[in-house]
C-alpha positions as CSV (number, residue, x, y, z in Angstrom):
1,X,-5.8,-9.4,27.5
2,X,-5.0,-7.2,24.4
3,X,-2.1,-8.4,22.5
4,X,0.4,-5.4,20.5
5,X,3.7,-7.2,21.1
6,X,6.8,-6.9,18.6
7,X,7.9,-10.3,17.9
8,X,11.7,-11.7,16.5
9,X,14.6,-10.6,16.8
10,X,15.4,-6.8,15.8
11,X,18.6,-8.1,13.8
12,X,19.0,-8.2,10.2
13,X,17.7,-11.9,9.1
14,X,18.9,-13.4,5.6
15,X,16.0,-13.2,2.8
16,X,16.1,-16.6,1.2
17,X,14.6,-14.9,-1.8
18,X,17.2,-11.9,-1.9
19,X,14.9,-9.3,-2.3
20,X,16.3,-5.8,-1.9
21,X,13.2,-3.8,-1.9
22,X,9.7,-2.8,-3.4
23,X,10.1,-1.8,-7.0
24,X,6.7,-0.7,-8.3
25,X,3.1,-1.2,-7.6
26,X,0.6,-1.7,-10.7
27,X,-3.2,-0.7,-10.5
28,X,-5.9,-1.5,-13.2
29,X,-8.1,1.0,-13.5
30,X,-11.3,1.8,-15.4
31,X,-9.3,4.9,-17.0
32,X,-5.7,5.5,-16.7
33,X,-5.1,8.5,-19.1
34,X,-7.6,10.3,-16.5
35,X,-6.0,8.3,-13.5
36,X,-2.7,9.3,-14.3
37,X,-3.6,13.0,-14.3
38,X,-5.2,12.3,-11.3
39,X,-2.8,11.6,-9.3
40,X,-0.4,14.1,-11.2
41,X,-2.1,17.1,-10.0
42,X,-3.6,15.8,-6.8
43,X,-0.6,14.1,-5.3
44,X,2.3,15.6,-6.9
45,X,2.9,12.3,-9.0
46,X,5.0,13.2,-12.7
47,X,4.4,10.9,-15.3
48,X,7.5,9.5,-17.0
49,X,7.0,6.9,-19.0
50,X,4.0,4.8,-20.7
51,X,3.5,1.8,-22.7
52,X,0.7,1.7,-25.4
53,X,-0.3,0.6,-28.7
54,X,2.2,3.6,-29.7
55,X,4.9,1.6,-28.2
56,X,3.7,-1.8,-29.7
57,X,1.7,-3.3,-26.8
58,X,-1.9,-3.5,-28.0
59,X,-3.6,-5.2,-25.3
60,X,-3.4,-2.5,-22.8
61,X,-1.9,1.2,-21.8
62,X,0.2,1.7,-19.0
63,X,1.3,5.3,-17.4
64,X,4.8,5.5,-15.0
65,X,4.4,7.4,-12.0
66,X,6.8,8.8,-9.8
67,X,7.5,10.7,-6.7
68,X,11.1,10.3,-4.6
69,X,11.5,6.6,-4.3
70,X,7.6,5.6,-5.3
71,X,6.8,4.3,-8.3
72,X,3.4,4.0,-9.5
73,X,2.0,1.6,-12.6
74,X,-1.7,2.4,-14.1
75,X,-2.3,-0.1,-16.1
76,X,-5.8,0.2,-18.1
77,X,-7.0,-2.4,-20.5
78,X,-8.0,-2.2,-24.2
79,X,-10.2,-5.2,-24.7
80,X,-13.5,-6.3,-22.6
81,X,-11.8,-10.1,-22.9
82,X,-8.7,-9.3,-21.1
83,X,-8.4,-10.1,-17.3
84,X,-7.5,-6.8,-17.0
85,X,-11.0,-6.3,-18.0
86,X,-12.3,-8.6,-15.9
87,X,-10.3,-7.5,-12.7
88,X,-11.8,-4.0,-13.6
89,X,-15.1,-5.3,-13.5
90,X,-14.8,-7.1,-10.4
91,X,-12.7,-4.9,-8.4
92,X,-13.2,-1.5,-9.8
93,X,-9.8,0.2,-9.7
94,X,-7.6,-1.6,-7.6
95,X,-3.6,-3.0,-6.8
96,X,-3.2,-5.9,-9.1
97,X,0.8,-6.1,-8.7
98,X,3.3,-5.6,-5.5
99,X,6.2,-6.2,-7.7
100,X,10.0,-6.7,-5.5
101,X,12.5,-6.1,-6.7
102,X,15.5,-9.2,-6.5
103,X,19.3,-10.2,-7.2
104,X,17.9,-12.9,-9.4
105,X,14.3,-13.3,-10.6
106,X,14.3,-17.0,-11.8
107,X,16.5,-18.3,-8.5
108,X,13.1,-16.4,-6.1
109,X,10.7,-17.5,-8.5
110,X,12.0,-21.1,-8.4
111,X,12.3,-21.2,-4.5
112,X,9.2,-19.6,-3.8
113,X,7.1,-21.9,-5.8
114,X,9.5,-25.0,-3.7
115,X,7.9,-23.1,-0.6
116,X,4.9,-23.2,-2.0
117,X,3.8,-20.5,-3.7
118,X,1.3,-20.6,-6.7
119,X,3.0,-19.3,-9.6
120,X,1.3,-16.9,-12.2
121,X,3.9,-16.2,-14.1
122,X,7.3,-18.4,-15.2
123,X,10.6,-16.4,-16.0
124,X,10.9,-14.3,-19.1
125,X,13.7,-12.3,-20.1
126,X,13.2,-9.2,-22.3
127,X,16.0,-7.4,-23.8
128,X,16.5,-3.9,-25.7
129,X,19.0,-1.5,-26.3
130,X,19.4,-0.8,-23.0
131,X,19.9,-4.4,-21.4
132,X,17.7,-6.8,-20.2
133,X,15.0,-7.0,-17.4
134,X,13.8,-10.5,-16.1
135,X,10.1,-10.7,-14.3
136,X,8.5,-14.0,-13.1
137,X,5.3,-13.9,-10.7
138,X,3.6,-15.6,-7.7
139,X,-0.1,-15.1,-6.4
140,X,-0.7,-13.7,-3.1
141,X,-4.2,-13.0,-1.7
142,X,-6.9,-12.8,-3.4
143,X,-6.4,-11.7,-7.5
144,X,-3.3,-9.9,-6.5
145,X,0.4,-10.8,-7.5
146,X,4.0,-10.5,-6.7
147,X,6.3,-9.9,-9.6
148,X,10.3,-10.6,-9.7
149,X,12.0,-7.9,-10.9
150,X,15.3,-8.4,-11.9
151,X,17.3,-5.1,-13.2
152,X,20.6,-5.6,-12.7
153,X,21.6,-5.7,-16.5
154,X,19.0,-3.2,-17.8
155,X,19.6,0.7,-17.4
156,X,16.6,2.1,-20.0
157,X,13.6,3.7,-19.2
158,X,11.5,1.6,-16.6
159,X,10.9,-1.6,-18.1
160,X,11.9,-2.6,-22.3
161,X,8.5,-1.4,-24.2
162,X,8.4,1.5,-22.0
163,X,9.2,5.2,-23.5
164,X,9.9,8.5,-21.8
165,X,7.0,10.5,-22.0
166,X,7.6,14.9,-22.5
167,X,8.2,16.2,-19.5
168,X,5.3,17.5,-17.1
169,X,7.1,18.1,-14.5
170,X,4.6,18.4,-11.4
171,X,5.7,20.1,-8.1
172,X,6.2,17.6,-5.6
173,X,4.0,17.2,-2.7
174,X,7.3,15.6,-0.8
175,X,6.1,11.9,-0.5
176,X,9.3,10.0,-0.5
177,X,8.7,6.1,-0.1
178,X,6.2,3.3,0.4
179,X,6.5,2.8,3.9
180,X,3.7,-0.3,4.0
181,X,1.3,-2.0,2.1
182,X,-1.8,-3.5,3.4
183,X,-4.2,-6.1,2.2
184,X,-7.2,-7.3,3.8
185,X,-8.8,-10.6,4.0
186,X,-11.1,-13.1,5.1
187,X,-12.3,-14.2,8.3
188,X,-10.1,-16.8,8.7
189,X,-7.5,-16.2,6.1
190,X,-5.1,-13.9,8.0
191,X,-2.6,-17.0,9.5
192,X,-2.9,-18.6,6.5
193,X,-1.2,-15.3,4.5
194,X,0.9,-14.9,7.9
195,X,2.2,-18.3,6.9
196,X,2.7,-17.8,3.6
197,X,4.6,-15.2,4.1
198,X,6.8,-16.8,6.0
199,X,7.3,-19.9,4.3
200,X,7.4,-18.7,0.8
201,X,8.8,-15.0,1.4
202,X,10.8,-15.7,4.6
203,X,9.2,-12.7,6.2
204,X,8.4,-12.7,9.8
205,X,5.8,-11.5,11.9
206,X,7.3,-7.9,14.1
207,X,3.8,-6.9,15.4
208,X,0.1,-8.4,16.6
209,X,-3.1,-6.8,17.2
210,X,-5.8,-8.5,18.2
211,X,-9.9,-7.5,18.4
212,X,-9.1,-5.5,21.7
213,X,-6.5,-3.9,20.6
214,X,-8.8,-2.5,16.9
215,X,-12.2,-2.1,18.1
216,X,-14.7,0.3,18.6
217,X,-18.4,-0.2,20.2
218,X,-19.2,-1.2,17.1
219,X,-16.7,-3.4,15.0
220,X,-13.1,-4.6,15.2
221,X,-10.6,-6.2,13.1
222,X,-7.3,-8.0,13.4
223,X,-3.6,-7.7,12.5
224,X,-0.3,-8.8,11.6
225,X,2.3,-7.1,10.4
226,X,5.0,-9.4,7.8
227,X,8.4,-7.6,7.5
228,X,11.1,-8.5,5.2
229,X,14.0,-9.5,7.4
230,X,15.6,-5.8,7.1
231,X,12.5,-4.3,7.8
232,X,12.1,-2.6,4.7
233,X,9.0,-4.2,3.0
234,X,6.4,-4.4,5.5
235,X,2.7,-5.9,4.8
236,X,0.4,-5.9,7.2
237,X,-2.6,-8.4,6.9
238,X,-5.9,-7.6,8.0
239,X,-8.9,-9.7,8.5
240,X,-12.7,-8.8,10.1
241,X,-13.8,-9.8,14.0
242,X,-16.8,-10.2,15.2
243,X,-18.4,-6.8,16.0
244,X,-22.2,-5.4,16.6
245,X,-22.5,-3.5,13.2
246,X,-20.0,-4.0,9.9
247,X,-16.3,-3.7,9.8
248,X,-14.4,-1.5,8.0
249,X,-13.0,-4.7,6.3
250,X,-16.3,-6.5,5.9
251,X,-17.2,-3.2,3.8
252,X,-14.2,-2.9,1.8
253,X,-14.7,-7.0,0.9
254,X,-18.4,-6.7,0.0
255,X,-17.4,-3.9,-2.4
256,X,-14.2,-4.9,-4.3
257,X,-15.4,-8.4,-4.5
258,X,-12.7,-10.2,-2.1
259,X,-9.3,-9.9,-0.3
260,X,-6.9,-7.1,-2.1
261,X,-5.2,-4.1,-0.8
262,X,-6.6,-2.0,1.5
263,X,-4.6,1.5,1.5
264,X,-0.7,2.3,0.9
265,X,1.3,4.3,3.7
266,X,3.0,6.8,1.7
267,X,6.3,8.3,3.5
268,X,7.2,12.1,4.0
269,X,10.1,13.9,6.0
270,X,7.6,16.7,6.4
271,X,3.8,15.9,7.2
272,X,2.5,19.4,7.6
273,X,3.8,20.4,4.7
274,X,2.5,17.1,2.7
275,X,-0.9,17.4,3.9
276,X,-1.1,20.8,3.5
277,X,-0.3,20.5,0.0
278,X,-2.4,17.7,-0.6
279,X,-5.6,19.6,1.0
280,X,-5.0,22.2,-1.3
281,X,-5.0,20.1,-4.5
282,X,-8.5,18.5,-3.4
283,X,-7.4,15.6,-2.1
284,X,-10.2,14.7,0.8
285,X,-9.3,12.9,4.6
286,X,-11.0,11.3,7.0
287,X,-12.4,14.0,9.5
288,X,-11.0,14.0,13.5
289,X,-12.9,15.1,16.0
290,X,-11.4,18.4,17.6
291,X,-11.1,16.7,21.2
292,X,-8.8,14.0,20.2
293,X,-6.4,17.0,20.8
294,X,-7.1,18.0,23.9
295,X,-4.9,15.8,25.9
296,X,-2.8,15.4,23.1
297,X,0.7,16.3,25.3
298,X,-0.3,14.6,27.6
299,X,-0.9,11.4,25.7
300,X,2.1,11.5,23.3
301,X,4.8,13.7,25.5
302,X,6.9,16.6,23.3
303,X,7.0,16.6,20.1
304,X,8.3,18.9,17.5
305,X,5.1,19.8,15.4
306,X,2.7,22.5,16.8
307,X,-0.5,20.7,18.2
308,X,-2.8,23.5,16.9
309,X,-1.2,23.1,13.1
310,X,-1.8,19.0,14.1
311,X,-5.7,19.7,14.8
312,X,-6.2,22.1,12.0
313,X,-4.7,19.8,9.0
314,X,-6.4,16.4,11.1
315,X,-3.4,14.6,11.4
316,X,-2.9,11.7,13.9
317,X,0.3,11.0,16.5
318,X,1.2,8.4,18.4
319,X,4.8,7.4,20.5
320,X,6.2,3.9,20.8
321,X,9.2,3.2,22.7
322,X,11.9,4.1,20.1
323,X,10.4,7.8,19.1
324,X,6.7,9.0,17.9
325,X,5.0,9.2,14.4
326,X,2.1,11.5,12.8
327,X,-0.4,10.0,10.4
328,X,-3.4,10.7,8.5
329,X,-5.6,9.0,6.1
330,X,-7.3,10.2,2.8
331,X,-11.2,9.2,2.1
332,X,-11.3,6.5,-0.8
333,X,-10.1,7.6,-3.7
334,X,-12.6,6.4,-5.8
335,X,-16.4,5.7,-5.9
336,X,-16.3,1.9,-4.3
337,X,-15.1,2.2,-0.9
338,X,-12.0,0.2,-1.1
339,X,-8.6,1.9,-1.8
340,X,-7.3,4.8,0.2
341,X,-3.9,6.4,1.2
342,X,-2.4,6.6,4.8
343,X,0.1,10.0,4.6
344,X,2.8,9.1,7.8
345,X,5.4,10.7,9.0
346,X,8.7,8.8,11.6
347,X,10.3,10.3,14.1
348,X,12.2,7.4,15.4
349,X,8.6,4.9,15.8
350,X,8.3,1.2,14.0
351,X,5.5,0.7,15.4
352,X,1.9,1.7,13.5
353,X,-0.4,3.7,15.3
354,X,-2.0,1.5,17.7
355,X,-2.8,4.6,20.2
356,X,-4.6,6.1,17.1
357,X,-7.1,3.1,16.1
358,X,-9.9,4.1,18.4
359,X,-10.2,7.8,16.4
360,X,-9.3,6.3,12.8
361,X,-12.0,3.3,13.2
362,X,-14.6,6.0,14.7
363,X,-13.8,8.4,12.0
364,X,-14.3,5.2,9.3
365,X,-17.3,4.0,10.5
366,X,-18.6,7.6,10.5
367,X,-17.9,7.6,6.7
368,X,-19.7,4.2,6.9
369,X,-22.8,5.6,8.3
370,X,-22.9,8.5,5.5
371,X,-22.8,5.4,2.9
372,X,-25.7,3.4,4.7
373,X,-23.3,0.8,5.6
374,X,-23.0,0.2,8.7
């Protein structure tokens, strides 16, 4: 019998980590002067700061990017020895760092390694005009990381080494938060990064899906979904199931070389006009048939969005018990088939879509096909 249940208890649980929310999240890339304008001028992103050999910080360049509450790190090495080089190399470009942000970066650090976490990277303080930021950092699954990020004392640009770039101002496309984060994995590996997530985080686990649940006649996958105990931070954990032809996940492992993130649900208060922007910059999604609207209504009940603006822009709705959402996902956005972006939209729903797998896995596996990887 399929298993979607929300687990735990709907109350606010105390973070034994005291994190208060996600701060940034750093990708290395092949080319992030080119990246940067990128996602300027395709997703409405303004660069704001960078970090350089201008700045003093030889070893690699780094470009700030931000949009309402999301903040955006492409980080591009400057030497083939660096393991920025090497993550590069392996990954293609890829999330490296979920950093989250804390009351006190030492006091997590230290307790999350007690719980067992693997650290990466001990406590250091850095300090400029403008205060002082402390980072320390733990591994997560496969070469990705979690970083501290203590800012309480520190009121400059970003992070110390950091500088303000000119303005180029970009208009916004209206994406307002990260709403989740999701990383795939192993066969095998998803309880253990359930676990650890648990233990070391204090996260718990709000919803399940099991093979029935995300499957098509051809593949499936599972999931669980780790929120922090406010619900703010959400990670959901994916990992492969036994299917007739490749996953979705088997795919995306094969390619960027092991577990990392999958995609990033970016947030809007207005999904029509979100896509619609984005379609118009170039950015490409994953095609829906035209009959997944017919019954629509009938499926979902009222909603406020016209169902023919729905079917012409592609996007995706489903209804929970506490309200509905809309959501649509973009075509990787870069030659490997890895990364990609899921634009969604809440009206009341926590929940992620689970009426919507059937058309999102047949829509992915259609891309698959086109690549010869199925």
């Amino acid at each position: 019998m399929a298993t979607a249940v929300i687990e735990g208890s709907r109350e606010i649980q105390k973070d034994p980590l005291a994190i208060n929310h996600l701060d940034y999240v750093e990708f290395y890339v092949g080319n992030a002067r080119q990246a940067a304008y990128w996602y300027q001028h395709a997703f409405g992103f303004t660069p704001t700061a960078y970090r350089g050999p201008e700045t003093g910080h030889r070893d690699a360049a780094s470009y700030l990017m931000e949009q309402g509450a999301i903040r955006f790190v492409l980080t591009t090495p400057l030497y083939s020895s660096s393991f920025a080089a090497e993550h590069v190399h392996r990954h293609g470009d890829g999330v490296r760092d979920i950093a989250l942000c804390v009351d006190d970066a030492a006091a997590a650090y230290c307790e999350a390694v007690r719980r067992g976490a693997k650290g990466v990277r001990e406590p250091v303080s850095v300090e400029n005009a403008d205060g002082r930021i402390v980072t320390a950092g733990i591994a997560t699954y496969g070469d990705t990381i979690h970083t501290f990020v203590e800012r309480k004392k520190y009121h400059g640009t970003f992070m110390p080494g950091f500088v303000a770039g000119p303005p180029r101002w970009t208009p916004s496309v209206g994406l307002e938060c990260v709403d989740h984060c999701v990383g795939n994995v192993h066969l095998g590996n998803m309880c253990t990064y359930v676990d650890f997530y648990a233990t070391v985080l204090g996260f718990r686990n709000v919803i399940s899906f099991d093979d029935k649940d995300i499957s098509t006649e051809y593949s499936a996958l599972m999931s669980k979904v780790m929120a922090s105990g406010d619900g703010v931070i959400k990670f959901p954990i994916n990992e492969p199931a036994q299917g007739r032809k490749k996953s979705q996940i088997d795919e995306y492992l094969e390619y960027y070389g092991g577990a990392g993130v999958q995609h990033i649900a970016l947030a809007t208060n207005d999904i029509l006009h979100t896509v619609r922007s984005l379609r118009q910059r170039g950015v490409e999604f994953l095609d829906i048939p035209k009959t997944y609207y017919d019954d629509l209504p009938r499926r979902v009940g009222e909603i406020h969005e016209p169902v023919a603006d729905l079917a012409q822009l592609g996007i995706l709705v489903d209804r929970d018990e506490e309200g509905y959402l809309l959501q649509i996902f973009t075509k990787p956005v870069q030659d490997r088939p890895t990364v990609f972006y899921e634009i969604i939209q809440r009206r009341g729903a926590r929940s992620f879509g689970k009426g919507n797998f059937k058309a999102l896995f047949e829509a992915l596996e259609r891309e698959q096909a086109r690549r010869g990887n199925l």
